[in-house]
N, C-alpha and C positions, 0 to 999 in steps of 0.2 A: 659627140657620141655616134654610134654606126647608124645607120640608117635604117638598119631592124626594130631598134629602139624606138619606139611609137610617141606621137608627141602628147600621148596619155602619162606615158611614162615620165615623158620628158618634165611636165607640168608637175607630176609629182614629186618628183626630187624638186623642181626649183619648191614645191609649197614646204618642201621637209628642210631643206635651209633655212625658210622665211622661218618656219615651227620654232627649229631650235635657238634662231638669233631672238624670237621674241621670248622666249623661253626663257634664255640664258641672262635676258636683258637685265639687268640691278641684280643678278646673282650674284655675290661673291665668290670668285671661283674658289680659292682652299677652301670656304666651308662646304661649296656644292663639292666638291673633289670627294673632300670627307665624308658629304651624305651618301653619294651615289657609291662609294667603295663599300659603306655600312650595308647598303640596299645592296651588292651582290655578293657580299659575304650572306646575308640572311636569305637573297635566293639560293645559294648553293646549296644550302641546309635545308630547304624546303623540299627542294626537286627529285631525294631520292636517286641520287646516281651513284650508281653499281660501285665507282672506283673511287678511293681517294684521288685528290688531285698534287700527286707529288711532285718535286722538283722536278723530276725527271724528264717528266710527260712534257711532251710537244703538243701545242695549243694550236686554234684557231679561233678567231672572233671573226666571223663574217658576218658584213654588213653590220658595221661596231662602233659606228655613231662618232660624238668627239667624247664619249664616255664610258665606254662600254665595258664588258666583264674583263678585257686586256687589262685594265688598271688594278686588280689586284693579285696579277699574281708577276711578280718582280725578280722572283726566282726560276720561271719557266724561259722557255723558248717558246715564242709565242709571233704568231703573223698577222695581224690587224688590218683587215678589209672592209674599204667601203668606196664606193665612187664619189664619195662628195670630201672625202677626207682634204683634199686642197683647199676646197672652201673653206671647211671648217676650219683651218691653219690659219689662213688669211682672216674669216670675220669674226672668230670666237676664241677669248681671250683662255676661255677655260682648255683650250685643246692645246697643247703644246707637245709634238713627238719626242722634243728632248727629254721632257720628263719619262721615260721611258726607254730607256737602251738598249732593256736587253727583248723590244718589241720591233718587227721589222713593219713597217707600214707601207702596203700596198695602194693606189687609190683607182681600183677599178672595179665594176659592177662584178658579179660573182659568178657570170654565165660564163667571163673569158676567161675566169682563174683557171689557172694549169698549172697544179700543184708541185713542187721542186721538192716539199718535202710528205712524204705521210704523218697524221697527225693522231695522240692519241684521243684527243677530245678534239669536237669541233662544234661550236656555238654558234647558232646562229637565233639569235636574240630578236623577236619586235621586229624583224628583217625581210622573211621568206615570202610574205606578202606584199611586199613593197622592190618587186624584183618585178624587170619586165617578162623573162621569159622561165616561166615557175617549175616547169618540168627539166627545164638546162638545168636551171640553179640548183633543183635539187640533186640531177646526177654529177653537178660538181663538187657538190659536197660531199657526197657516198664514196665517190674517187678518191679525195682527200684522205679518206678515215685507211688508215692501217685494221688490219683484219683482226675484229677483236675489240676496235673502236667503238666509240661511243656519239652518235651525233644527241645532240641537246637543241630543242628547237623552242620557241617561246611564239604565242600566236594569239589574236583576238580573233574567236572563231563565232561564226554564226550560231544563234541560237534557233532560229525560225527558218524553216527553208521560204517559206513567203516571202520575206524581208530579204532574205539572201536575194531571193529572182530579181525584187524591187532593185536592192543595190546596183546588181550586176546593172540592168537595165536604164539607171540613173545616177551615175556618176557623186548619190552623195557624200559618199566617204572618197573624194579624188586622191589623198592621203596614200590610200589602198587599194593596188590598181586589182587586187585578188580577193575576191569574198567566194568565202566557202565554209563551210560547217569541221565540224572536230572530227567527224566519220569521214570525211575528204581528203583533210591533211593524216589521218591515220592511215587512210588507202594508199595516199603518195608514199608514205614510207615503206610501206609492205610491199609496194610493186616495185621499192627500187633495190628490194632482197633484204631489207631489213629487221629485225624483229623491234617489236613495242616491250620494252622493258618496264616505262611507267607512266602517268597520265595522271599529270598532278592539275587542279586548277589552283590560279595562285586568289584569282578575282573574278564574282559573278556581276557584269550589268545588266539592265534592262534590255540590250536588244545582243551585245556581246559577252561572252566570256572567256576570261585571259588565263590559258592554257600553257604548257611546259609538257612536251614528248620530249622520252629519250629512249632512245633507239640504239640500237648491237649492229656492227656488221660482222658477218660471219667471219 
């Protein structure tokens, strides 16, 4: 990795392999396949976005895991980004790129993406806090989107700004090298020219809440 990348960062992708391998561990993969395709057909349905998602559309899944919302749609052109995506090839049975053809798979952080194509949707799922440098990644993604796009972003946002400081301050969530509140990540979006279309929560916990913005570019 470049030497910009902090060995905060660093730590967190290795604990986000360690996550997934114990995760994945006595899963069956077809039926986790199965479950996780179930789970983003019913987020789609959830989230309120402006557009059908038709054949047509050109996709992105950034920061897209070995499962990500790239798995259901098989009729798109779609670009699957994640830096860990090697690993996941190599230790997790459930990732296989060939299952996937009509997916091009990238495997680098989303701060060096320099997009070949514009996209009409761009996902960036459970991801944009687990990026090192959060202000790049988001103006890489806004570059992506064709005029008229739509970014989809999914995030566990602070509920407490107290606890937010603590976080910042102590390293408990090392997982997430970004803690910040739902009024933080809605500023990111507005300052990067984009409008808030919608602001769905999918899950309330005790110290966070699991949020869904989707965002217009003009």
């Amino acid at each position: 990795m470049p030497a910009t990348y902090s060995a905060k960062w660093r730590f967190a992708q290795w604990l986000e392999l360690k996550w997934w391998k114990n995760y994945l561990s006595g899963k069956d993969k077809d039926q986790y396949l199965i479950w996780k395709k179930n789970y983003w057909h019913r987020f789609l349905a959830t989230i309120n976005l402006p557009m059908e998602v038709s054949p047509q559309a050109c996709l992105l899944d950034a920061g897209c895991g070995p499962a990500g919302i790239f798995t259901i749609f098989p009729n798109n052109r779609v670009t699957a980004l994640d830096p860990l995506l090697l690993q996941y090839e190599q230790h997790l049975p459930h990732f296989n790129p060939q299952f996937y053809p009509n997916v091009l798979f990238i495997a680098q952080p989303i701060e060096t993406f320099a997009a070949l194509n514009s996209y009409d949707i761009v996902f960036c799922l459970n991801a944009i806090n687990h990026v090192a440098h959060i202000e790049t990644a988001l103006n890489r993604l806004v570059e992506a989107l064709k005029p008229g796009g739509y970014l989809v972003i999914s995030i566990d946002a602070h509920k407490y700004a107290l606890l937010q400081k603590i976080f910042r301050m102590f390293p408990a969530d090392a997982l997430h090298p970004h803690q910040f509140t739902l009024q933080a990540y809605q500023n990111m979006l507005l300052q990067n020219g984009l409008s808030l279309c919608s602001t769905t929560c999918l899950k309330r916990e005790l110290i966070f809440d699991y949020w869904v913005l989707v965002a217009q570019k003009p």
